[in-house]
Each structure stands twice: as structure tokens, then as C-alpha cells.
C-alpha positions, 0 to 999 in steps of 0.5 A: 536564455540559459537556466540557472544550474541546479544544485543536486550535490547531495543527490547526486553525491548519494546516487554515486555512492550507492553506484560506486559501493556495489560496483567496486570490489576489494583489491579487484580492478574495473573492467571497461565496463564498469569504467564506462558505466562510472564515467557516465554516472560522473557525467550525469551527476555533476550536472554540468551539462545545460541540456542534461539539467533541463532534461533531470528538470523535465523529468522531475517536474513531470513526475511531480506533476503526475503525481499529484494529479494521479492521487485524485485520480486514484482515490476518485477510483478514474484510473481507467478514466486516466489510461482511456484519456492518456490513448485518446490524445494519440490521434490529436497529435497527428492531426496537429502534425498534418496541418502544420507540417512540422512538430511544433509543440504548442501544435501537438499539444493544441491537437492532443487537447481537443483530441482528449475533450473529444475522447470525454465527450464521447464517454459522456455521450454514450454512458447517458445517451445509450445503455453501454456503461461507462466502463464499456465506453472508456474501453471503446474510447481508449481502443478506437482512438489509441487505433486511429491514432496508431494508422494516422502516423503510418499514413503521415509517415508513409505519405511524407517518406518517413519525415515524420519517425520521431513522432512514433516517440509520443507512444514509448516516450523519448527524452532525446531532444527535450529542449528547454522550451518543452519545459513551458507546458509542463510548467505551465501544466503543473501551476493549474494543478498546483492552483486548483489543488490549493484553492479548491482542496475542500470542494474537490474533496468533497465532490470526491467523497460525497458528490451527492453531499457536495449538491446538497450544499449547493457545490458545482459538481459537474463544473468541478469534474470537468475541470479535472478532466481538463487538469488531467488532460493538459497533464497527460499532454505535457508529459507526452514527449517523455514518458508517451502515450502508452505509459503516461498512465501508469505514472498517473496511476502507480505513485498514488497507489504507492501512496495510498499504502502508507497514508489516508489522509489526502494532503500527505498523500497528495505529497506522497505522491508527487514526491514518488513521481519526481523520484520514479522521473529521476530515477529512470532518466538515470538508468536510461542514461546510464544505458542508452538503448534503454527508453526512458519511458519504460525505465521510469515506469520501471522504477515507479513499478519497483517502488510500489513493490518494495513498499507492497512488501517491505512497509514497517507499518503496511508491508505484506511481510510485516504485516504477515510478521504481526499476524504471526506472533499475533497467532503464536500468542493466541495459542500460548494463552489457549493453552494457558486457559486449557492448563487451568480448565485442567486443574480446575477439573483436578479441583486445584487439589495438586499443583501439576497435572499430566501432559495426557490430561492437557492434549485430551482437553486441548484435542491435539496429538502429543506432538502438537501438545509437545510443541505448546509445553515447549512454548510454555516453557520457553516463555516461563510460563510452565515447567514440566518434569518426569514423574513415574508413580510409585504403584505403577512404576511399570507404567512409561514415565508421565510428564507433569506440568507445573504453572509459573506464578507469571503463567498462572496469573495470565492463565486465571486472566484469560479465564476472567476474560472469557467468563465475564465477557459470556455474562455480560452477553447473557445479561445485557445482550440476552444472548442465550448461555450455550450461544455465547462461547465462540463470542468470548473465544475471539474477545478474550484475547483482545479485550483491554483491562480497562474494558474488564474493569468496566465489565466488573463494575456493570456486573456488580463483580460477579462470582459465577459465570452463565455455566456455573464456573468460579470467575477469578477476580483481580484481587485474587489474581494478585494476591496468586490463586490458591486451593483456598479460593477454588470454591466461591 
């Protein structure tokens, strides 16, 4: 029985196009090469071969599969659990080789599951039975099985006169060979998951987050755990043949940690993550078909690894480097509104008698040197907020000419906003928080900036529109911030 042939046209068709754009050149012709890359992508993404799409298929199912069973995995913080179980199969699947004498899948696959159910066993038994923690254990596991696994092969190979070669392929993963009938179990594998993930999404939350909680309201806790166990062993198992022991880990793990960057909600990560998993699967069979001395195992992981990465840094919303860009401006404007408040502290000294003030006046309050003091004026400037002319006074004109800064309306009135900020927000600590006078100025210095209108209007009203703040100092009101500050208001 031959499967139905699987329309990815449109895949294939942007695959090919993003090949060919950064593979040919204007006016310049293809080497051999290049030719032969091309005709294998033709090849692969026309999908007229039967062995070819069971093989695309295999490796998508088995990325979708890990995927959703790794989002569990990740957010129950297992993911050592997952590459301790992923090792302990190594020995079933030679044990299951040696008494059949043959690779039959459902053999392997039969071996490697009771060799996984003992690896759990084991880690069960040692972290309550004896004083090793459980992260002791699973090393333990993960080694000493992944050990004997290793010499059971060797000892099968050697004794059988090297018969048994392809089976070194359950460590790296080869897609070589993947028929349609290993399909069934990755099939089969990912119908549990789906299964159990749709009709136990509440309880499996539930224990995941809160297993005490989940007790107390009479869940099955430890019935459901081992049923993960045993959804991530058949996982593990089915994906074997493709991606190996070594590796089938990391496509458990990196998918759902890729997920975990955009979302917290676990259906969409869930999603998320399988949809990255099937991505990563397809995407490596392409470049290992592509070049063929390249194992599909590792170029999968690959892929998985590269995605992760460009999410890690490129997110628009959790990116490392838009994140770092938010800090950035978030920082540059912090430092635009301090030099605003030091500009009004300044004048308020000068008891608002003159409209400008010296640049000097401004780096001492500020203390900063002048070329730190000359870039904030720059940045005063560059937004509209300032402006600064030469002045030389007419008694000393031998003196070095003085810059003089004059605030905008818009950089008076975020100026006078700031300084409402800080004031009413030490008040309020002062009068309702009973916080002491000289304690309360490194509180507003972090607030002022992120303090919302609505929350100020709130202090106003609590404050009965106070005039004065905790040291004595005039409070700018709304109303004078919109009606522009004047040396009339510059006394209460």
C-alpha cells in the first residue's frame, strides 16, 4: 500500500526560492556545484519520490511529536529526566536485537521500552530508598545504562562479524532506509500524546504547577506522572531510528525552550512548540539531502539550535537585541528627564528670576564633567526641549564667553512634571507610608519616571492638592503646568 502523495507545493516552492535567490548570481553562470545542489533540492521539493515523502512525513510527525511532548517536559523542569530516559533505552534495543536476531522494529521498540520503565524504576528507587538525590540518580542512569548499552552493541557486532553495523545508527540517527512501516509507531506515539494532552489538559496542568493542589482535590498525581513517563518513553522510542539516542533529547528540550521565549500560556506553547519541532524535522532532512554525508540527526538538532538562537536574539517582542534596544532608549530617556528636573532645581535656585541659566550652574547640580554635561544639553537640544546661546557679560567681558540655557514650553512643562512626580510621590511616602522625610528620595527617583498620570491624579486627590512637599519645596500643580510656569506662581 502506497500513501497518498503529500501536497507541500507552497513549501516546497518558498524552499526553493530562498535556495535559488541566494545561490544564483547576475549574469554569472552555475558551477557544477551549484548545479548539483539545485537538482537535488528540485529533487526533494517536487516530492515525487514515494520513499522520499514517507521519509519528509516521518521526520515531521517526529518533530511534532517531540515537540509537544517536550513543552511538558520543559515547563515540569524534566529536561534532564528526558536525556537521562532518551540514554536508558540504548541497552533494550540491543537486548531486543540479540533475542530476535534480526532488527525488527516492533522488537527494538519492545526492548527499548522496558529498558526506559527500568531506567524510571531505578531513578524512583534510589531517590526514596537511599540518600542520593534524584539528580545524582538520573546522571547515574543516564551513564550506566548509555554504558552498557554502548559494550552490548560491540559485543552483538563482534560476535555476529559486524551484522549488526546499522544498529550504531540508534546513537546519531539515520534516516537511510526509513520505510513506511516505521511510520506506524511514530504514529501511533503521537496519537497517545495527542490523546492524553486534549483529554487530561486540566489534570496535567494542574499536577505540573501545583501537585500539592492537585492532592488536595483528590487528582491522581502519581497515576498521571507515570503516564508521562510512559508517553515520553514510547516518544523517545519512536523517534529513535531518526534522530538517535544521543540527540532525541535535545529535540525534546530546544523546541519547547524556543517556545517558552515567546509565550506563557501552555496551549499556544504547546502549539509552539510542535510546530518548531516539525519545522527543525523538516528542515534538516532537507540539508542532510542536500549533503549526503551529513546525519540527519545532528542537522536536525542543528536547525532546532539556529531557531532557538535567532528567536534568543531577533524576537520583536523578547529578543536579547530588542530588549537591549528598549533598555537603551528606556535609559537615554531617563537621563533626558534628570537633566530636565536638574534644569528646574537650577532655576528654582536662581528663584526663576531669569529665564536662562549657565551651563556651569547645570554640570555642578548634575555633578558631571562638561563634556558629560555638554552631551545632556546636546540631547536637550536635539529634542526641543533647550536651547542654548553664547552670552559674555557686559562687566566681565574678559571672562571665556558662558553658554546659557533656555527651556522650551515643551521642556518646561515635562520639567515642572517631573518635579510634580518626585514631590508628590515623597509625600505620599511620608504621609501614608510613614516613611521618614530624609528616607524618601531614592523611592521617587525610581518612580518618577514610570509613575502614569492617572496614578498622580490619584495622589492629588489622597493629598488634598498639596502645595509643599516633606522639605518644603513649591509642588507644581496640573493647572499650572498647563496655564506655563511663571515667576508669578514661584511662591505658593
Amino acid at each position: 500500500m502506497s500513501l497518498p502523495r503529500i501536497n507541500f507545493s507552497l513549501l516546497g516552492l518558498l524552499s526553493f526560492g530562498l535556495i535559488s535567490s541566494s545561490m544564483l548570481h547576475a549574469n554569472q553562470p552555475l558551477t557544477a556545484n551549484e548545479e548539483a545542489v539545485l537538482g537535488k533540492a528540485l529533487v526533494f521539493l517536487s516530492f515525487q519520490d514515494p520513499s522520499l515523502r514517507v521519509m519528509v512525513l516521518g521526520v515531521l510527525l517526529m518533530g511534532l511529536n517531540c515537540g509537544l511532548m517536550g513543552g511538558y517536559i520543559v515547563t515540569r523542569r524534566l529536561s534532564m529526566f528526558g536525556d537521562t530516559l532518551s540514554h536508558a533505552v540504548l541497552p533494550g534495543i540491543a537486548v531486543g536485537y540479540s533475542l530476535t536476531q534480526s532488527k525488527n522494529n516492533w522488537a527494538l521498540m519492545l526492548g527499548a521500552t522496558f529498558s526506559g520503565f527500568a531506567g524510571v524504576w531505578f531513578i524512583s528507587f534510589l531517590s526514596r530508598h537511599t540518600k542520593i538525590k534524584t539528580d545524582s540518580a538520573m546522571a547515574i542512569v543516564l551513564s550506566g545504562f548509555y554504558a552498557l548499552g554502548i559494550c552490548l552493541i560491540a559485543y552483538l557486532q563482534k560476535s555476529d562479524g559486524g551484522g549488526v553495523a546499522n544498529l550504531e545508527n540508534y546513537l546519531f540517527g539515520s534516516i537511510v532506509g526509513f520505510s513506511q512501516g516505521d511510520l506506524l509507531p511514530i504514529v501511533c506515539s503521537l496519537i497517545l500524546v495527542l490523546g492524553t494532552f486534549v483529554l487530561f489538559s486540566k489534570e496535567l496542568l494542574a499536577t505540573g504547577f501545583d501537585p500539592s493542589f492537585a492532592r488536595s482535590i483528590g487528582l491522581p498525581v502519581g497515576l498521571l506522572e507515570f503516564s508521562l513517563s510512559a508517553l515520553l518513553t514510547f516518544c523517545i522510542v519512536s523517534s529513535l531510528q531518526i534522530i538517535g539516542v544521543v540527540l532525541v533529547s535535545a529535540l525534546l528540550i530546544i523546541p519547547a525552550a524556543t517556545a517558552a521565549l515567546i509565550t506563557i500560556r501552555m496551549d499556544k506553547l504547546l502549539l509552539l512548540s510542535g510546530v518548531l519541532g516539525a519545522v527543525s524535522g523538516f528542515t534538516g532532512c532537507f540539508i542532510s539531502f542536500l549533503k549526503n554525508g551529513l546525519p540527519v540527526g545532528p542537522v536536525i538538532t542543528l536547525c532546532s539550535a539556529s531557531i532557538f538562537l535567532t528567536i534568543l536574539w531577533l524576537h520583536p517582542s523578547q529578543g536579547r537585541v530588542c530588549l537591549w534596544a528598549r533598555s537603551f532608549k528606556r535609559n537615554q530617556k531617563i537621563r533626558l528627564e534628570n537633566t530636565l528636573k536638574a534644569c528646574y532645581q537650577v532655576l528654582e535656585e536662581l528663584s526663576f528670576l531669569e529665564e536662562s541659566f549657565p551651563q556651569s550652574l547645570l554640570g555642578k547640580r548634575r555633578g558631571k564633567s562638561s563634556g558629560e554635561i555638554e552631551r545632556e544639553i546636546d540631547a536637550l537640544v536635539r529634542h526641543g526641549y533647550a536651547t542654548r546661546v553664547l552670552s559674555v557679560g557686559q562687566k566681565q567681558s574678559d571672562l571665556p564667553p558662558e553658554t546659557m540655557i533656555t527651556l522650551t514650553p515643551s521642556g518646561w512643562e515635562l520639567a515642572c512634571k517631573m518635579i510634580r512626580n518626585h514631590r508628590l510621590w515623597e509625600l505620599y511616602l511620608t504621609q501614608e507610608a510613614s516613611y521618614a522625610a530624609d528616607h524618601v528620595h531614592d523611592d521617587a527617583e525610581k518612580i518618577e519616571h514610570i509613575i502614569g498620570e492617572k496614578t498622580i491624579r490619584q495622589l492629588e486627590r489622597i493629598l488634598s492638592n498639596p502645595r509643599l512637599d516633606p522639605h518644603g519645596k513649591l509642588i507644581p500643580s496640573q493647572l499650572d503646568i498647563e496655564s506655563g510656569w511663571t515667576r508669578e506662581h514661584s511662591s505658593p
